[in-house]
N, C-alpha and C positions, 0 to 999 in steps of 0.2 A: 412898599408893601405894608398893607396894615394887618396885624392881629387883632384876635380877642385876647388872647392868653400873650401878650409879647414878654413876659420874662419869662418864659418856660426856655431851657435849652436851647431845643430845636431851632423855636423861635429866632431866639438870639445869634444863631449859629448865621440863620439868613439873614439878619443885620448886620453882622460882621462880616458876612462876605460882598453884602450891600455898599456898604462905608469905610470898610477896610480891604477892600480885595487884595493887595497884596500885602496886607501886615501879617505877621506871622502868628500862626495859632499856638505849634510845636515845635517843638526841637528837641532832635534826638544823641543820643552821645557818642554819636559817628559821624554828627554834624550836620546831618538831612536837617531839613526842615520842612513844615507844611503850611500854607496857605491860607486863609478863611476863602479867598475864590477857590482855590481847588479841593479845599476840604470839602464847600457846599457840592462843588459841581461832580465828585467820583460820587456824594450822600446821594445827590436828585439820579446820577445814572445809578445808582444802585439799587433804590426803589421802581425804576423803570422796568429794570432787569430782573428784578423779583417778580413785578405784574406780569410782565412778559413768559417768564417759568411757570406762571399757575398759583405765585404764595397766594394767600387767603387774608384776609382785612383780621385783626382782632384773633391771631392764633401764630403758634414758635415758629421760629425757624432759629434751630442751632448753630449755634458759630465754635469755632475751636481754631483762635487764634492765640497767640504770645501779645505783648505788648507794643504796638505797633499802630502805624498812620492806618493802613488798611483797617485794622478791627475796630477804630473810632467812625472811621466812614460805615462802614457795614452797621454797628449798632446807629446811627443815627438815620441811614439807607432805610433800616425796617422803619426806625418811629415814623419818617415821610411817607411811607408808603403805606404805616397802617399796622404794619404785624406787629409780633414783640420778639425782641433778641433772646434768645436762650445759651448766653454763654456758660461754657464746660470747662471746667478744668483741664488743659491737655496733657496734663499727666496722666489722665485717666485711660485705663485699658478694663476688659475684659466684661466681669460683671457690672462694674462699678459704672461704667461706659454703657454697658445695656439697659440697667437702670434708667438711669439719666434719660437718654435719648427717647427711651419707649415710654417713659412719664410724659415728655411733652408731646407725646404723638405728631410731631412732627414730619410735613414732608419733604421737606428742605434742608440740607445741609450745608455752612459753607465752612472750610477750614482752610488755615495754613497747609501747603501740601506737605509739611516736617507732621504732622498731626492725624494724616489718614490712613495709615496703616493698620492699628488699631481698631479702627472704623470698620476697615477691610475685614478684618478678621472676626467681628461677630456680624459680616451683613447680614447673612443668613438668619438672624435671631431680632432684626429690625423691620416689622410687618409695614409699620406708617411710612420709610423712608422711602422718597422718588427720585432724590434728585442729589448730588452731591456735588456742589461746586467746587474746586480745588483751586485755589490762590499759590503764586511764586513757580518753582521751578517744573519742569516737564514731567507728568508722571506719567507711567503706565501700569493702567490699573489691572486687577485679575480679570482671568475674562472671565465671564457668569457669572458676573454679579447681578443682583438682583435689580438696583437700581441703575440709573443715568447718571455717568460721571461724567463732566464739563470741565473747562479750562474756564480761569475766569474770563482773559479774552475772547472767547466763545460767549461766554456770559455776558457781556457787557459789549458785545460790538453790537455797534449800529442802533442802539438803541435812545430814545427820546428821550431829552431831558424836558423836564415842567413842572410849573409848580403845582405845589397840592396841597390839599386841605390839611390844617396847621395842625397837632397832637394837642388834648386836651389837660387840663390837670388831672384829670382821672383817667384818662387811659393807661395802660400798662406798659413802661420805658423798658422791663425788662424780667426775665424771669433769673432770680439770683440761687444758686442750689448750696445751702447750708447745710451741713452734716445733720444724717439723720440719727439724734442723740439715743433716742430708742426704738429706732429701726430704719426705713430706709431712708436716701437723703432729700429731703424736701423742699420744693422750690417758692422763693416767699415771692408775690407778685407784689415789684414796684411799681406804684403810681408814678409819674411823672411830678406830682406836687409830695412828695414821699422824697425823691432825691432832692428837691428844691428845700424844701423843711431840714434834712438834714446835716448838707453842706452850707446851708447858709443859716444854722443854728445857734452860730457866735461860737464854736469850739475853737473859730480862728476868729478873734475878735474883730466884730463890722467893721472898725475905723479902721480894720488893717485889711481890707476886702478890697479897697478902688485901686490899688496899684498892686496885689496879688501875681508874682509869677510863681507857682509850684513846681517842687521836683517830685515827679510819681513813678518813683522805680517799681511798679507794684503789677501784678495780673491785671485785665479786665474784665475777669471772671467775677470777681471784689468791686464791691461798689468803690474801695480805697483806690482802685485802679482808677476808676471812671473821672475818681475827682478830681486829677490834673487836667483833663480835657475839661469837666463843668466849669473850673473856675477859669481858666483862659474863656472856653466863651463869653458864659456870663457877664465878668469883669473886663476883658480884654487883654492881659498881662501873658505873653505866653509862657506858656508849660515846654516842662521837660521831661525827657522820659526815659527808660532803660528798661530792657526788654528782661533784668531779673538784678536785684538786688545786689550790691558786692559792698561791702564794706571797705575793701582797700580802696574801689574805684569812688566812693562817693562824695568827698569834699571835692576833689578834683571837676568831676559833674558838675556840682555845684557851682562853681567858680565858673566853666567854661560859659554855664549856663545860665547864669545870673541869677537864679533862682533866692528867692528870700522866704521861703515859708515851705511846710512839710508837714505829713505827717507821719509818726515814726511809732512801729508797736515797740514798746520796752523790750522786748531780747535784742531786737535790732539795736535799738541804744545803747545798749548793752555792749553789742560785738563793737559799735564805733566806737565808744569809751575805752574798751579793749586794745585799742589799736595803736601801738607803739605812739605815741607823742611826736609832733612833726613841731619846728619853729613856728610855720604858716599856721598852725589847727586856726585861730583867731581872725585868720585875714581869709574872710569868706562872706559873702551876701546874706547868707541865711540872716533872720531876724527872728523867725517868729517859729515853733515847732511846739507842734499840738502831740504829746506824747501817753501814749496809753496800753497797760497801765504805766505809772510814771515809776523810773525806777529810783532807788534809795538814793543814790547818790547823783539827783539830780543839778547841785552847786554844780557838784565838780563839771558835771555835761556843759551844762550854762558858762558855767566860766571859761572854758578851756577851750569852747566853741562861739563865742558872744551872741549867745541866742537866748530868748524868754522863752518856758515852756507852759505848755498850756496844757488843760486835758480834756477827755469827755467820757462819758460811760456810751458804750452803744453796741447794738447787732443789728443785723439786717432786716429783721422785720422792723425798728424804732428808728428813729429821730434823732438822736443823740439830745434824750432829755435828760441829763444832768451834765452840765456841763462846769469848767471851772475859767473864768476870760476876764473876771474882775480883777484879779490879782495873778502875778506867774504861781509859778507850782516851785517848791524846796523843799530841801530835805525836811523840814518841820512839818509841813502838811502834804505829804508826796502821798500817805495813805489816801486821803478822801477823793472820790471821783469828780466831785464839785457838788453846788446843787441844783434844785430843778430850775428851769429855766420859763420863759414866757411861752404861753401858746402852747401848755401839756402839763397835762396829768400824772400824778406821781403818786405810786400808796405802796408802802411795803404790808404785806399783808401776810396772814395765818392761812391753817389750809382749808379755811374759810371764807376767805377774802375780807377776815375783819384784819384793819389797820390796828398795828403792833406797834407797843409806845418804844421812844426813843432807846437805845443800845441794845433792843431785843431783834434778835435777827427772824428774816421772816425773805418772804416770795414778790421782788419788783415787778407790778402790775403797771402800765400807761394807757392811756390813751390822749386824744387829741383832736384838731381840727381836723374834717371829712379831707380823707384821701393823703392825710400828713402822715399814713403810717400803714403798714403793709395791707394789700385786699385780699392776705387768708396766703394758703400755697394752693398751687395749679393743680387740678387734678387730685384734691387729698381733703376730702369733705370733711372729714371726720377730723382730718387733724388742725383744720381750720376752727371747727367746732370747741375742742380740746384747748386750742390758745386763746380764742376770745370768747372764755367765759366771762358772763353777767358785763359783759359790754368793755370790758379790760380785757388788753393784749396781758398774757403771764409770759413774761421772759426766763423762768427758769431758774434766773441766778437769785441767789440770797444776797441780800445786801442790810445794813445797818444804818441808824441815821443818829445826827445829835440833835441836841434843842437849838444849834444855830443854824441847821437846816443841811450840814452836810450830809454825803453819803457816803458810805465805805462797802466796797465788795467783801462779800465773806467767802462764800464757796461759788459751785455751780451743783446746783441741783439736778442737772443731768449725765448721764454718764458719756461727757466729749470727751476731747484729748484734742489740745492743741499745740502744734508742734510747727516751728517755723511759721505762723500766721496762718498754716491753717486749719481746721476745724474737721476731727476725725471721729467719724461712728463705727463706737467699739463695736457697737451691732454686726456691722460689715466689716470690719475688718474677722473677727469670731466667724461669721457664714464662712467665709473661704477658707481661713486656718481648720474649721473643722472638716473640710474635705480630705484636709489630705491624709493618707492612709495609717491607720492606728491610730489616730486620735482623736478621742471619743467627746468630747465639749472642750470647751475653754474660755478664757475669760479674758480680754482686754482692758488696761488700765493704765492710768497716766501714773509716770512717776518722774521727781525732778532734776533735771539736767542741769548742764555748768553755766549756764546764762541763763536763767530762771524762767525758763520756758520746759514741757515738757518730754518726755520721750516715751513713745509705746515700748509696755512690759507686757505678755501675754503670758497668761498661767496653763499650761496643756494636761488634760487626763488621757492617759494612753490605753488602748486595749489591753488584757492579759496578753505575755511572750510577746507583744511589738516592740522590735528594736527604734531606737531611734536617734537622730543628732541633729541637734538644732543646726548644723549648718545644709544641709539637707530641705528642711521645713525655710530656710532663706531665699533657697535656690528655688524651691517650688515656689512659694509668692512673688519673686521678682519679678515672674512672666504673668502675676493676677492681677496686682494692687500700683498702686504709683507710691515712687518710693519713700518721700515723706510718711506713706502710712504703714510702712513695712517696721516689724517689731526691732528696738536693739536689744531687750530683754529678754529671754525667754527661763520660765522655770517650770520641773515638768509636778506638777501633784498627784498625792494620789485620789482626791478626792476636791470638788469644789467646794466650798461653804455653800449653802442654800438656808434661804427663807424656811421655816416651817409649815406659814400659812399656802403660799404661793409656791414655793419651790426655786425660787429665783434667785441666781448667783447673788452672795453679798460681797458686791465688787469693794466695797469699802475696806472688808478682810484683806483682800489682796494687794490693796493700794497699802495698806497700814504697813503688809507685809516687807516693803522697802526693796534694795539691794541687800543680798547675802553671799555669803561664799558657795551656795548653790546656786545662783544666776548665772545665766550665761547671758557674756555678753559680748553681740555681732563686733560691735569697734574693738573690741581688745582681742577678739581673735582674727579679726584684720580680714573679714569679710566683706567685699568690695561689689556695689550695686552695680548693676547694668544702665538702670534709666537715668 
């Protein structure tokens, strides 16, 4: 078969199952494994079976899987057949879930059947939905609902498989929903030459690309998920996978799995560093881990595990244009993020967009080659507008640079919170805490936990005579929010800080504010989630 575009994924997915048919893609840590002939042929019936439903060339269709063979095949099902995947969070309920879904206008749905319950419950509130496929065990759905609920075997029998016109570098691989920092959460549209730029940026250096197998304990809501699948296509090395991170289970993984390379956000290296000292830690494949940010005591990780670490600065709308792949990362230079790399643009800049000299902190702006970097978010003009001013993407973060060209993160200039890897809008989290009864505003804010990652603290202003107890205000969000975004702080004020021009909470007051002997806090009074 010939391409125009043959290194695009896709592409490559149908070379491998062309010349490798039965070499393995994945492997998972129950010991399944997947195919490149059967990866392609569930991909070709599952764009069959989408035509056949009615999807639409160039527009979502939502997926709400775990990490799994099925949601690799399904996301590359839509790029053959033309649409774009819109994976979700399956943590996600209520509003957070209504959001989401009714941003992509979507008519199609496909999930894990562990995932549709939730779904269930705000149908009613989802106008564009038609159709909802459900993947794994038997369900039975309510009855009146508004849409078409299917079996995937229903979905997928009898249907034709063929090939089809090849995904472009500029078509959209995917819509990724990243916290919405100050307001709702925004979906950045990846290009297909957009994941290719930034998986193959050098964060894992090129000469250690040809025999690449990954371990991706990660979502595939996260592009970090996706990349165990790109680089077994791509490169041909399989991937491994784990349907949610564990720290006890992950050398073990590793080893079963062969895998030699990773990447790892710092809290996570953190908890593995944490983890009692085993005689074997050293007798393990890993070789190569791209760690970010890197944490302080990066020797001891490297020594104790015989791995080089590497790094990169990046979010989902960029590229990963600073990277560090010249030299490992230690404890000496574990601050800097690396620096810019080939093929992008780099300016820390004022709130001007003039370029600010070396140690003064300022606003990372990029851009790059056509289609190497986000095409705006779906649906959100204005805030497409808002990010790529005067022709630079603005990422938010502050960063600092030296006269030898590195970088160093300083803050975030938005108000997120991230907490176990993912990335929370105080905004929405604030909307539904201020529902619930007697509580008249509030303020969400990050503050820092025992592996140097964050945890939500929320500030509450209460009506006159409202009683209250924060474990109360726990038990109502359980059933709203997914529970990584649910508060362990809560302290009640009597007032917020506010801007004088604007009026606008200074969430900085309250971050300053710390831990007190007025906090309350969920883990110490042994309040136990549901989700």
């Amino acid at each position: 078969m010939a391409f125009d575009h043959p290194s695009l994924m896709p592409q490559m997915l149908a070379y491998r199952a062309q010349n490798q048919a039965t070499g393995i893609a994945l492997k998972k840590n129950d010991g399944s494994t997947l195919t490149w002939e059967s990866a392609y042929t569930r991909t070709l019936r599952i764009a069959s079976a989408l035509e056949r439903l009615g999807a639409k060339t160039g527009q979502p269709v939502v997926t709400l899987f775990a990490n799994s063979f099925e949601a690799y095949c399904v996301w590359q099902g839509c790029a053959w057949f033309g649409a774009i995947e819109a994976p979700i969070n399956t943590a996600y309920k209520g509003e957070w879930l209504r959001h989401v879904i009714n941003n992509t206008q979507a008519h199609i749905v496909m999930a894990d059947a562990r995932f549709v319950a939730p779904l269930f419950d705000i149908a009613a509130q989802l106008p564009h939905v038609q159709h909802v496929v459900v993947f794994g065990q038997a369900l039975n759905a309510p009855p009146d609902l508004p849409f078409n609920v299917v079996s995937a075997a229903e979905f997928l029998d009898n249907v034709a498989i063929k090939e089809r016109a090849e995904p472009r570098p500029w078509d959209i691989s995917s819509l990724i929903y990243t916290s919405g920092t100050t307001g709702r959460s925004k979906a950045v549209m990846v290009p297909w030459a957009h994941i290719q730029a930034s998986l193959e940026s050098g964060f894992l250096p090129h000469e250690r690309l040809h025999n690449i197998s990954i371990y991706a304990p990660y979502p595939v809501f996260h592009i970090t998920g996706k990349g165990g699948y790109y680089f077994a296509t791509v490169f041909g090395g399989a991937s491994g996978i784990r349907e949610t991170f564990s720290s006890n289970q992950y050398w073990d993984d590793v080893r079963t799995m062969g895998a030699n390379a990773t990447v790892l956000l710092g809290p996570l290296a953190q908890m593995l560093l944490d983890q009692p000292q085993r005689a074997d830690d050293h007798d393990n494949p890993m070789q190569t881990v791209c760690m970010a940010p890197v944490i302080a005591d990066v020797d001891l990780f490297s020594e104790r595990f015989g791995v080089e670490v590497f790094t990169t600065y990046n979010m989902t709308e960029i590229n990963c244009p600073i990277i560090r792949s010249d030299e490992p990362c230690t404890s000496s230079n574990h601050r800097s993020c690396g620096k810019v790399r080939s093929g992008v643009e780099v300016r820390i800049v004022d709130e001007n967009d003039q370029t600010v000299a070396p140690g003064v902190p300022g606003e990372m702006i990029v851009r790059g080659e056509p289609w190497e970097l986000n095409a705006g978010y779906w649906n959100m003009p204005e805030k497409t507008n808002e990010a790529w001013r005067n022709g630079w993407f603005h990422t938010g973060d502050a960063f600092t640079y030296d006269t030898n060209g590195d970088h160093y993160f300083v803050d975030r200039t938005k108000d997120y919170i991230r907490r176990r890897g993912e990335n929370i809008s105080s905004f929405e989290i604030e909307a539904i805490v201020n529902t619930y009864p007697g509580i008249v505003e509030s303020g969400a804010v990050a503050v820092p936990a025992e592996h140097g990652e964050d945890e939500v603290k929320i500030a509450v202003v209460l009506a006159p005579q409202s009683s209250f107890e924060p474990a109360d205000l726990i038990t109502f969000l359980d059933s709203k929010m997914p529970r990584f975004a649910i508060p362990r702080f809560i302290e009640v004020w009597e007032s917020l800080p506010k801007t004088e021009a604007t009026a606008r909470i200074q969430k900085a007051k309250i971050r300053d504010s710390g831990i007190s002997t007025d906090t309350w806090d969920r883990v110490a009074a042994g309040i136990k989630l549901r989700g």
